[in-house]
N, C-alpha and C positions, 0 to 999 in steps of 0.2 A: 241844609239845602232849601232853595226858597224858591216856588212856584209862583212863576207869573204868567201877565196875562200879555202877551206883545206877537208881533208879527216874527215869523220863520225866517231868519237871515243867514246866508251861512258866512262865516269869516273867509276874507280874500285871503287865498294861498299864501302860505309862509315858509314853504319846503322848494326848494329850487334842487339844481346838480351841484350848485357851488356849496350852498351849506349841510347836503346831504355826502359830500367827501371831507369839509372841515368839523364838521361837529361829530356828525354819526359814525363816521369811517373814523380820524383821526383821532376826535374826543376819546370814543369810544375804546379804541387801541390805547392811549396815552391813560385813561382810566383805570383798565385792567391791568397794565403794566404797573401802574403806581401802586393798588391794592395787592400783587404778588410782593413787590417789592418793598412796601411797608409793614407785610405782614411778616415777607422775613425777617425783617430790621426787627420786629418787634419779638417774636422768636429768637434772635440774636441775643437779644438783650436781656433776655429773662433773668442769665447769670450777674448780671450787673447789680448792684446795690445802687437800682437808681431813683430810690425815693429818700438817698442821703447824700446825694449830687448832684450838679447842673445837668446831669443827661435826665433828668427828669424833665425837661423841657421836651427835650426831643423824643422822649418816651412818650409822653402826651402827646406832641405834636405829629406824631406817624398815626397814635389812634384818631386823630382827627382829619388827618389825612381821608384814612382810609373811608372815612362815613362822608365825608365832601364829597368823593368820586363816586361813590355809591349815590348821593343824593344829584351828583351831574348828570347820572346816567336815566336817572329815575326822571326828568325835567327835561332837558335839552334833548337829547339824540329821540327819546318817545316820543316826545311832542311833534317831532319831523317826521320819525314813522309814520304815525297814524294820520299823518298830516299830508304825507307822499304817497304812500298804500293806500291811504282807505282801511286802516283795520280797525272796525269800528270796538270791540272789541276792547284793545291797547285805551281806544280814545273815550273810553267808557269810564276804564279804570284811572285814566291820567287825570279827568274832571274829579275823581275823588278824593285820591290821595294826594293833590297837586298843593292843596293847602296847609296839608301836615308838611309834605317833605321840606316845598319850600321855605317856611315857617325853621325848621333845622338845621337843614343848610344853609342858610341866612347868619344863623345864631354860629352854627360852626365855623363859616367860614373868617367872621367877628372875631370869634375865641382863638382861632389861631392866629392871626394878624397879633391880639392883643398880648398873645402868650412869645410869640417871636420881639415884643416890643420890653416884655419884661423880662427876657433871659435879656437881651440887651443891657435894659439897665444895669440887669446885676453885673453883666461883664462890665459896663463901665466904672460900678460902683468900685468894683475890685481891682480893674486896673490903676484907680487914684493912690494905691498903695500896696506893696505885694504883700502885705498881713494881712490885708483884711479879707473874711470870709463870711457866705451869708451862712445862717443856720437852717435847717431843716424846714424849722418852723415859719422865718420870714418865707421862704421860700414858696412854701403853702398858703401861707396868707399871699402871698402876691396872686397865683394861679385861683384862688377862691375868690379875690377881687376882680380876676381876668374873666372866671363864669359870669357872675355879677354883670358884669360891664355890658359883657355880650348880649346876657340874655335881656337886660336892661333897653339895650339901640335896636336890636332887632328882634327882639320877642315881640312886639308891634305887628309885624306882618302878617300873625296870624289873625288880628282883628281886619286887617286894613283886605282882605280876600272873602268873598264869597260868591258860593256857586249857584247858578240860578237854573230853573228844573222850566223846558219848555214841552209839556211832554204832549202837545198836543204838534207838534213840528216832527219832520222826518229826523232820520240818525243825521248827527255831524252837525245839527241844531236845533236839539233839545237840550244841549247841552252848554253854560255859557261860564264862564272865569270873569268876573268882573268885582271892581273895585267897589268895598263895602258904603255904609251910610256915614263913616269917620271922617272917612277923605276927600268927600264933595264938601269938606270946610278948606274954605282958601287957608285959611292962615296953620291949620294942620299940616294940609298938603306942602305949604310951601317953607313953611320956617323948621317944621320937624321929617318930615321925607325929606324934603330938598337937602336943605341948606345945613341942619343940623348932623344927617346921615351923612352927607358928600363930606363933611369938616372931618366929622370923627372915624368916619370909616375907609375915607382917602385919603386926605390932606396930611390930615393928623399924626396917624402912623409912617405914612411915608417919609414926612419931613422930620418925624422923631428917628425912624432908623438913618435917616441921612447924617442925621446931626451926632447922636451918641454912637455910631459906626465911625466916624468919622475924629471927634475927641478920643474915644477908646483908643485907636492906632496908635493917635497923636501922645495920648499918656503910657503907652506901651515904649513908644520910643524915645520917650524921654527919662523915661525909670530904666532905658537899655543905655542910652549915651550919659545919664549922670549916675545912676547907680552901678553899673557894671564896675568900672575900675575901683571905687570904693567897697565892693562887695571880694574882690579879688584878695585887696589889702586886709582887708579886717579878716577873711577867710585866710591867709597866711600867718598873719600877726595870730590868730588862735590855733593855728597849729602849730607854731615856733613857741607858744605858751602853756597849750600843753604837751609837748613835747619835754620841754625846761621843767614842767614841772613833776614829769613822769623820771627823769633822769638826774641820778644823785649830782651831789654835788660838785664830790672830785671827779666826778665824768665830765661836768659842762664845762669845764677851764683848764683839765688834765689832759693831756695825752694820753692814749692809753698805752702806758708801757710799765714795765716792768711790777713794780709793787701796786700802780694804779688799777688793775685787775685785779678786787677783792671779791672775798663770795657778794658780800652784799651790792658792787657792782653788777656779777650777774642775777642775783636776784631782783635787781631792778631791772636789769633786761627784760627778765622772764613776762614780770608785771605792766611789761609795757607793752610787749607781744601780745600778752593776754588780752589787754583794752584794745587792741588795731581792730581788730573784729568789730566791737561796737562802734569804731569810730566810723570805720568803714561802709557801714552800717546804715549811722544816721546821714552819713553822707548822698550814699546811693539813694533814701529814702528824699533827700532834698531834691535831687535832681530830677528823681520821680516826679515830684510831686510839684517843681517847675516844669517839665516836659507835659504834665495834663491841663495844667491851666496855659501855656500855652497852646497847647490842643485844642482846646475849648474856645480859647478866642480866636483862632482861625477857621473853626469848625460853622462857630457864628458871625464872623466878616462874612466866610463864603454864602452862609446862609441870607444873609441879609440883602447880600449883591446879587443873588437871583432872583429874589422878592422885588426889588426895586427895577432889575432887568424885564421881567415879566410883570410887571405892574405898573409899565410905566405909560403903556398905550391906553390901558386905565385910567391913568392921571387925565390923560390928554382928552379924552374924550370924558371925563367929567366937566374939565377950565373948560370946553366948547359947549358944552351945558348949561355951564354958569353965563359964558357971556353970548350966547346966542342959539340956542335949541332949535329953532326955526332951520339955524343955516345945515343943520346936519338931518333934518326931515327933509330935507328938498335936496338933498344930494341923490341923484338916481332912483326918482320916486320914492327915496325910504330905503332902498336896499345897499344904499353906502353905507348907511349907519346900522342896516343888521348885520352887514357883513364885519365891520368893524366891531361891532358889541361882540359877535363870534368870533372874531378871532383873538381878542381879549381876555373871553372865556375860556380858551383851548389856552393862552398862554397860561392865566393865571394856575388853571387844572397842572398843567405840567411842572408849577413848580414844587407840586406838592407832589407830584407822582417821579421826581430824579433826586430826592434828599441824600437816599441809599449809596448811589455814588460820592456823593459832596462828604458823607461823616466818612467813607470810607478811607478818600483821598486825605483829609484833612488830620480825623482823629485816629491815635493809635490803639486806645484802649478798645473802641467800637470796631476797628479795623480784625484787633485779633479775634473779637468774640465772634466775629460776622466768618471770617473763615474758620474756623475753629467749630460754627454753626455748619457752615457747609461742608468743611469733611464728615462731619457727624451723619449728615443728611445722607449725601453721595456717597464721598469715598468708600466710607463705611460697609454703607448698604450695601454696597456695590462689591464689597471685599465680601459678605457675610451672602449674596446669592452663588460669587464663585464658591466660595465653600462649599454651601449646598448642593449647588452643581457636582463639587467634585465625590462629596459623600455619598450621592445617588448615585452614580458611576462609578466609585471603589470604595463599598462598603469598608465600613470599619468590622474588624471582627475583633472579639471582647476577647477578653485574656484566658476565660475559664473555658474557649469553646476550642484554643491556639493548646489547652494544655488537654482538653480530651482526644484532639486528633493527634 
């Protein structure tokens, strides 16, 4: 914090009724909902092995969830309180921790952008061929690069903040947020805040899930309309081969009548019965194991199409950024474009706080574990207080007390 020496000014109001219903009322609701509902997702999942599968994506991506809305709530909806109220108090605490949080949530909400960009890839990856699989390890190396990345673009903001100490001024301005010594260099401000952030942290991403969302389908449906009927064939032609070659000789060309029913005929049955099991087997285990990677790519289409749905007022209001800043300061003295930057905000929030519904609709594996979670919760609970209920109300009596009387 840094003492100066300047005249008592207090900042013109920034809390109206319109952004104290969309941010503080809405945000706020839309927040708390997201953090109930990704922390049950994430309690859902505990049973998963999902640090040796794609839902490690979305395991990650719910805990980061959950710390974004945490870090909205701590920024946005406060800043309006103490800014509507008068509680000088809130407004005390928000000038101090304003540089950490933001500084986090900056980098979080980087990390997840980046981490929905690399489950992408690898679904595209995989779509170019149904063999191919990442391993564990790629996998983590991708997400370790994803830290990297984030903390790399927006670990910056912690320098580019500092707080300035007027203690000689009344409450409501002795306290000031202003941009540090870094960023009064033009070509900082404008080649690395501007222009470099807006590339990589809008542009960038967006037009990457547009484009590998879009080939991924496209090689989906093309390994359905050229490989399906050849996967049919070659799946018949091995079961008519091992079939031929589980069944004797004078069975494949024999009728079976009279002398052609030998023992060793029915011993060949036996052993052929015997193998159905494991054929059966590895079959059921195929179709598995296409019904989860088709899971997953529908689970990340849906995912992607809400990020680009709610991120796209975003976009818009960056391209008007770039090609003229001025025209959206002079929209309604300023408050079109806070209105606008807020309700942006409240979008982007929400896509992080409805994921719960979208894996549930989508993926099955996540579907069962999530209700499977909530019987455990509820049903359960709820079967184990009737219980109790009834045991208070008709004691049990033990066997040795049934044979004294």
């Amino acid at each position: 914090m840094i003492e100066i020496n300047d005249t008592c000014a207090e900042d013109p109001p920034q809390a109206d009724a319109f952004r104290m219903i969309l941010i503080v009322i809405i945000g706020t609701v839309v927040c708390s909902l997201g953090i109930v509902l990704n922390t049950f997702l994430l309690l859902s999942l505990r049973r998963l092995d999902v640090f040796r599968s794609n839902i490690l994506y979305l395991f990650l991506l719910a805990c980061l969830d959950i710390l974004v809305e945490l870090c909205f709530m701590l920024i946005f909806p406060a800043s309006l309180v103490w800014d509507y109220f008068r509680v000088e108090l809130l407004y005390t605490c928000w000038h101090f921790y304003i540089k950490y949080v933001s500084t986090v949530g900056q980098v979080l909400i980087a990390a997840s952008t980046l981490l929905i960009v690399a489950a992408s890839f690898e679904r595209y990856i995989c779509s170019l061929k149904s063999s191919i699989q990442f391993s564990p390890q790629r996998r983590f190396l991708f997400i370790s690069i994803v830290g990297a990345c984030a903390l790399f673009m927006k670990g910056s903001v912690f320098f580019e903040l500092e707080l300035q100490s007027l203690p000689h001024c009344p409450p409501f301005q002795n306290l000031r947020l202003d941009l540090s010594e870094i960023t009064r260099s033009e070509s900082y401000k404008t080649i690395w805040m501007f222009w470099c952030r807006s590339i990589f942290n809008v542009f960038l991403p967006f037009s990457l899930l547009l484009i590998l969302n879009s080939l991924t389908i496209t090689n989906l449906n093309k390994l359905h309309s050229n490989g399906f009927q050849s996967v049919l064939v070659e799946n018949r032609c091995q079961s008519i081969a091992t079939t031929s070659e589980l069944l004797p000789d004078n069975l494949s060309f024999q009728p079976l009548l009279g002398t052609s029913l030998t023992s060793s005929t029915i011993n060949s049955f036996s052993s052929f019965n015997d193998q159905m099991p494991s054929l059966l087997r590895r079959n059921s285990e195929a179709c598995a194991a296409r019904r989860r990677k088709r899971d997953a790519t529908r689970t990340l289409a849906a995912l992607i199409t809400i990020y680009l749905l709610t991120n796209t007022l975003n976009l818009l209001i960056t391209i008007m950024e770039f090609i003229n800043p001025d025209v959206l300061g002079s929209l309604g003295e300023g408050w079109t474009y806070k209105y606008l930057a807020d309700l942006s905000s409240v979008l982007t929030i929400s896509s992080t706080a409805f994921r719960l519904p979208v894996y549930f609709h989508c993926n099955g594996d996540i579907r069962a574990q999530i209700r499977h979670f909530a019987k455990a919760c509820f049903i359960e609970q709820n079967e184990k207080k009737k219980l109790k209920k009834l045991t208070m109300h008709h004691p049990i009596v033990s066997s040795s007390t049934e044979s004294v009387l």
